[in-house]
N, C-alpha and C positions, 0 to 999 in steps of 0.2 A: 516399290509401292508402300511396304510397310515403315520402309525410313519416312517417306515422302508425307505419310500418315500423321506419323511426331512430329516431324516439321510443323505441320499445319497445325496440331495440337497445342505446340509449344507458340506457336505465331498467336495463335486465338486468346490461351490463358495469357500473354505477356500485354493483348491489349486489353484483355479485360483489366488487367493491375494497373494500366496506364489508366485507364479511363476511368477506375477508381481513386487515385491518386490525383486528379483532375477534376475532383466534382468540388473538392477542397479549394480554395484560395488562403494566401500567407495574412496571418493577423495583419491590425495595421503596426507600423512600427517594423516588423520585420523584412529583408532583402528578398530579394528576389533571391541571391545565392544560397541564405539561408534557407529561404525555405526549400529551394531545391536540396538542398543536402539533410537538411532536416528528413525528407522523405526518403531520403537515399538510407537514414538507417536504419536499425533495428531498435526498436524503442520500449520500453517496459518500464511499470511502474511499479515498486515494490509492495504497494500499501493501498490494494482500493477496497474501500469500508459499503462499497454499494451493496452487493448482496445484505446488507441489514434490510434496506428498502423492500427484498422478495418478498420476506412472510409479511410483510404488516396488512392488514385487512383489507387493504385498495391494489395490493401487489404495486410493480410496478412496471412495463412494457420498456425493455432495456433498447426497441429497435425505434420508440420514440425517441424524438428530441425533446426534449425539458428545458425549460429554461432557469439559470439559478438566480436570476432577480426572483422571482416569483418565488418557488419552492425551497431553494438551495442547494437541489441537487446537481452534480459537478460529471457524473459520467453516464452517458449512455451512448449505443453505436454511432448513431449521426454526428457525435462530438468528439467519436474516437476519428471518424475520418475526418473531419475538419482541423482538429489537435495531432493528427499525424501521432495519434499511439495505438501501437501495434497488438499493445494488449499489456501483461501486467500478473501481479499476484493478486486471485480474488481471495477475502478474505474471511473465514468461518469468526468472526467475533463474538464473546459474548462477556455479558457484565459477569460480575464478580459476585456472587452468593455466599452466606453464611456454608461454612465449614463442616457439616453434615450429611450424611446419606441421605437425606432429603436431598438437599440444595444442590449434590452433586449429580444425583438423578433426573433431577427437572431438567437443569442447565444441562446434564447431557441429551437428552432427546430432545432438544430445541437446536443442538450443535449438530447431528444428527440431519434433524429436519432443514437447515441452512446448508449443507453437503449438498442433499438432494436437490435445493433448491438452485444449485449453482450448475449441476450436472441438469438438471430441468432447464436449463436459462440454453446451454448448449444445443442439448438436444432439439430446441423447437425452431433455433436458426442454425441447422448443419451447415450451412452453405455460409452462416458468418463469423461462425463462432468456435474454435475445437480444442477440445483439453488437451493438455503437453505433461506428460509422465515426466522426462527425460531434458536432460541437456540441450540434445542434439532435435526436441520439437519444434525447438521455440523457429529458429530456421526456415525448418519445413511447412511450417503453418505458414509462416508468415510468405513461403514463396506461394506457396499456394491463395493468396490474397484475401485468407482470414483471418480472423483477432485471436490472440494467443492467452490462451486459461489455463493457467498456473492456478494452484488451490495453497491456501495459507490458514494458518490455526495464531488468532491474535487472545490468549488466554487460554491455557492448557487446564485451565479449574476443573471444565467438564470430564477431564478425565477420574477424577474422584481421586480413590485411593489404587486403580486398577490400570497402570502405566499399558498393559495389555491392548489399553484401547486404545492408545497410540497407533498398535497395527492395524487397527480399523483403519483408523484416517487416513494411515497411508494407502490402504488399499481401494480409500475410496478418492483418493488423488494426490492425499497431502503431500507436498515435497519442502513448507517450509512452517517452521511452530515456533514461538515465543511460550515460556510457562505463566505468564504473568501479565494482569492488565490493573486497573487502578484497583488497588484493596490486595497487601501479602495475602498468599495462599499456600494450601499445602507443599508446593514447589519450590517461591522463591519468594524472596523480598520486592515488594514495589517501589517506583520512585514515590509511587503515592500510595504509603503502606496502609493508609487506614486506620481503623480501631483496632485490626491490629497488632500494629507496628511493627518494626524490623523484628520480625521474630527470630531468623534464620541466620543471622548475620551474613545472606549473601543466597545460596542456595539453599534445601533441605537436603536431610537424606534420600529424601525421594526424589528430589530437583537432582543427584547427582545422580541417581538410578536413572533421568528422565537421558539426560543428555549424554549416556554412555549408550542407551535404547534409540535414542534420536540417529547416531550415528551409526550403528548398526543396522538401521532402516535404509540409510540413504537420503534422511530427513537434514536439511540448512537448518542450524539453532537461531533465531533471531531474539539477540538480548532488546530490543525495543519494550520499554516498558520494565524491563527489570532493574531494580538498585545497580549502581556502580558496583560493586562489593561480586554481585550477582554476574553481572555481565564481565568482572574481571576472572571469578572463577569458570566462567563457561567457557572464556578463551584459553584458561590454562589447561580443561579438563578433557576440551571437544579435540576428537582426531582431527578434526577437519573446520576452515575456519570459518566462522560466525557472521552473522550480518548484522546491522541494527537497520529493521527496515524502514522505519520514519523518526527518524531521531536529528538531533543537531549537536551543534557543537558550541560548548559552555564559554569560548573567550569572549566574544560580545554580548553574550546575553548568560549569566550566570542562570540556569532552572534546573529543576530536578529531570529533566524528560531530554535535556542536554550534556552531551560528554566533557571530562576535562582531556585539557589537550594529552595528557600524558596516559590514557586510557585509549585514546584513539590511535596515540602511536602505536602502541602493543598491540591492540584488535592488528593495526594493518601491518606491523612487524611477522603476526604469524598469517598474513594472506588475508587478513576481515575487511569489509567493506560496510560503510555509511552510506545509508540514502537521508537525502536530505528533505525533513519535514516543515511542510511549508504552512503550520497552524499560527496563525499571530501571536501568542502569548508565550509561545518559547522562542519568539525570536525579539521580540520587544516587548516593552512592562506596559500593557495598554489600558488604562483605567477608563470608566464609562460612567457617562453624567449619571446620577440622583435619579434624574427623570426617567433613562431610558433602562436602569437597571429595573427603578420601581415598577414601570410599564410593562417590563419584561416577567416578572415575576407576576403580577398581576394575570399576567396573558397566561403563566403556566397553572397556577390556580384554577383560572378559567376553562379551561381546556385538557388540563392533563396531559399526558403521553402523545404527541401527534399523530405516533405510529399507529396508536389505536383508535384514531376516526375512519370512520366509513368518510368515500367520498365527498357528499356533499355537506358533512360537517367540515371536514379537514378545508375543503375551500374559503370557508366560513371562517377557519381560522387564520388559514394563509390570507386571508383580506385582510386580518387584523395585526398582524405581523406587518406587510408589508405597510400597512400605515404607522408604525413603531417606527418602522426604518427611516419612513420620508422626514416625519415627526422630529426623529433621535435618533439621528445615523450614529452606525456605529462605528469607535476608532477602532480600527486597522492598520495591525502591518500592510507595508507596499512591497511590491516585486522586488525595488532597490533596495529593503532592508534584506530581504531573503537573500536574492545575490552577493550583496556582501557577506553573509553567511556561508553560501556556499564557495563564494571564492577564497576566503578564511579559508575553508577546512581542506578544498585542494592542494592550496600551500601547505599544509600543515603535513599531508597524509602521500598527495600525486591523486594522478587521474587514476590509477590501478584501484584505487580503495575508496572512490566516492560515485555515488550512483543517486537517484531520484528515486523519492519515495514521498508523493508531498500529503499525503492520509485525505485524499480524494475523498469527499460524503463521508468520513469520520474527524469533520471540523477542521479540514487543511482549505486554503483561500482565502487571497490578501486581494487588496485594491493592486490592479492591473494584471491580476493570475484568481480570475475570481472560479473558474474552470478550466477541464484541460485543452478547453481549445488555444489556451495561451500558453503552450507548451511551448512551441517555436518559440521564443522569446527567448526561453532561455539557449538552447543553440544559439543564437542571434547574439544576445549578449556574451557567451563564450567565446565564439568566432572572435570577437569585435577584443576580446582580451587575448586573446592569440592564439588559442586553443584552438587543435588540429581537429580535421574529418573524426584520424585517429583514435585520439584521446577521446573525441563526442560518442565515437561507436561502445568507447570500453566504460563511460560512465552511464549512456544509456540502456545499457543491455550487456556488453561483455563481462563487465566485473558479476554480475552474479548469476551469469551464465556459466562464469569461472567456478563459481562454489558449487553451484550445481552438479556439476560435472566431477569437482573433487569429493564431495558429497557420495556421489555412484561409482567412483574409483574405489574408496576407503569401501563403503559396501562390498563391490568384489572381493576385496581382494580380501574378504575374510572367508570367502568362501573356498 
């Protein structure tokens, strides 16, 4: 009776995943095989910028659908089931502040209050949504046929001068941190050092304290965002190897926020892994008319901070935007510039050491990938280049599931 129980148990949960996996249909463009294999994997994205949307004054209801004509935003439930993603790194981000115990204090309890608010996003849909500590979560959520919440730290600023608060973060999920985001910091060099400047030539002293601490946590280091200089000494420094979690690669498009090729060979020489960042301006040089830059600034003048309109201003503005667009569209990279990108750096590196990471609602989205509901596509274009089930399982999810996992070995086994 009690086996006969499971049976029925296991019968019931495996149609509710069918029947969730079924409310979805394949973009257009994409196969029928593709999609079905597409939902056959494990899919995560390394780099979703949406928790910024929590705290702003209108919050945001992540189990509505949104749509990114209108507002721009790129992920919420209903579009992880449509885009067939499984879930992903959510990301604690915050800007870059002057160099003081002030500036370290503020930006800390805002990093602080964006934790909460991710562990708050979970809690009100248990049934959709469950944090993953560990390797071996990501799996388990995902059989249990909910979205997988990874916690990610994009700017280590807020940790001030007190690297101690690292073990905060991780105890309040973190499992993966970059030290650095636009503007050097006490940690590390930026690509985009700011005022400034490459102070560190690469890390600081306390950037090497960060990543010897990082490692002894069980915390992934992602050099995204930091100088080359930076990101070469984290891979020489770190026990365990590194990610870049929405970064590209420098041969077709020379940017600072892109690798040269002889930087990427070494990350994936010691085990590192690239996801690939799908923002337009590091993968093509995209200039924009007179008219719609003028309009554009005009518009932020007008308005200021979007974040900080109540409702029905922010509508107010989104009409005005959305008339800029029709007006003065904007150029954009296309899907086919990004894929070439990505298939560049596969040859370059193997499937073992490239993964997706396209910075989702923190300005990733080209013309034909404007959301993640056009995820399939790319499975579909890989397939179509001859890329295995395999290979699509280990750059969607396996490769840094792989670090993860070396991440909490290195941890043990200092104990």
């Amino acid at each position: 009776m009690a086996n006969f129980s499971r049976l029925k148990l296991a019968l019931i949960g495996a149609t509710a995943l069918a029947g969730c996996s079924t409310m979805a249909t394949a973009p257009a463009g994409v196969s029928a095989e593709a999609w079905a294999i597409h939902n056959r994997l494990l899919t995560l994205d390394t780099h979703l910028d949406t928790p910024a949307f929590f705290d702003t004054v209108r919050g945001y209801d992540i189990m509505e659908r949104h749509d990114v004509e209108r507002d721009g935003s790129q992920v919420d439930y209903p579009r992880m089931v449509e885009g067939g993603l499984d879930g992903g790194f959510w990301v604690i981000y915050m800007g870059q502040g002057p160099l003081t115990p002030e500036g370290y204090r503020d930006v800390r309890d805002a990093a602080l209050i964006r934790a909460m608010s991710i562990h708050k996003m979970v809690a009100a849909n248990p049934d959709k949504f469950e944090l993953a500590l560990t390797s071996s979560d990501a799996a388990r959520i995902n059989a249990s046929g909910k979205k997988i919440v990874y916690i990610s730290i994009e700017n280590s600023y807020e940790l001030g001068e007190d690297l101690s608060l690292l073990d905060t973060f991780y105890k309040l999920g973190v499992r993966m941190a970059g030290p650095v985001h636009n503007g050097t910091n006490q940690l590390a060099d930026s690509t985009n050092p700011g005022a400034v400047g490459m102070k560190w030539g690469g890390l600081s002293p306390m950037g090497r304290d960060y990543v010897k601490r990082a490692n002894e946590l069980g915390i992934v280091l992602d050099g995204s965002h930091s100088s080359d200089a930076a990101i070469e000494q984290m891979i020489d420094l770190s026990a365990t190897p590194i990610i870049l979690s929405h970064h590209g690669a420098d041969h077709l498009n020379e940017h600072p926020r892109n690798a040269p090729d002889a930087l990427l060979k070494k990350m994936a020489a010691k085990g590192g892994v690239i996801h690939m960042n799908a923002l337009g301006s590091f993968i093509k040089t995209l200039p924009q008319t007179k008219e719609r830059t003028d309009a554009m600034t005009a518009l932020r003048t007008k308005w200021g901070n979007p974040n900080q309109l109540e409702s029905t201003r922010y509508e107010l503005y989104l009409d005005e935007l959305n008339a800029i667009d029709r007006q003065f569209p904007e150029n954009r990279a296309t899907l086919e510039d990004y894929m070439q990108q990505v298939l560049y750096t596969i040859k370059l590196v193997g499937v073992d050491h490239v993964g997706f990471g396209a910075d989702w609602d923190g300005g990733g989205g080209l013309d034909g990938f404007r959301d993640i509901t056009a995820l399939p596509k790319i499975t579909d274009r890989l397939l179509k280049e001859g890329y295995t089930e395999a290979d699509l399982a280990k750059m969607w999810s396996g490769n840094v599931i792989r670090l993860l996992k070396a991440a909490e070995d290195y941890k043990a086994s200092l104990k």
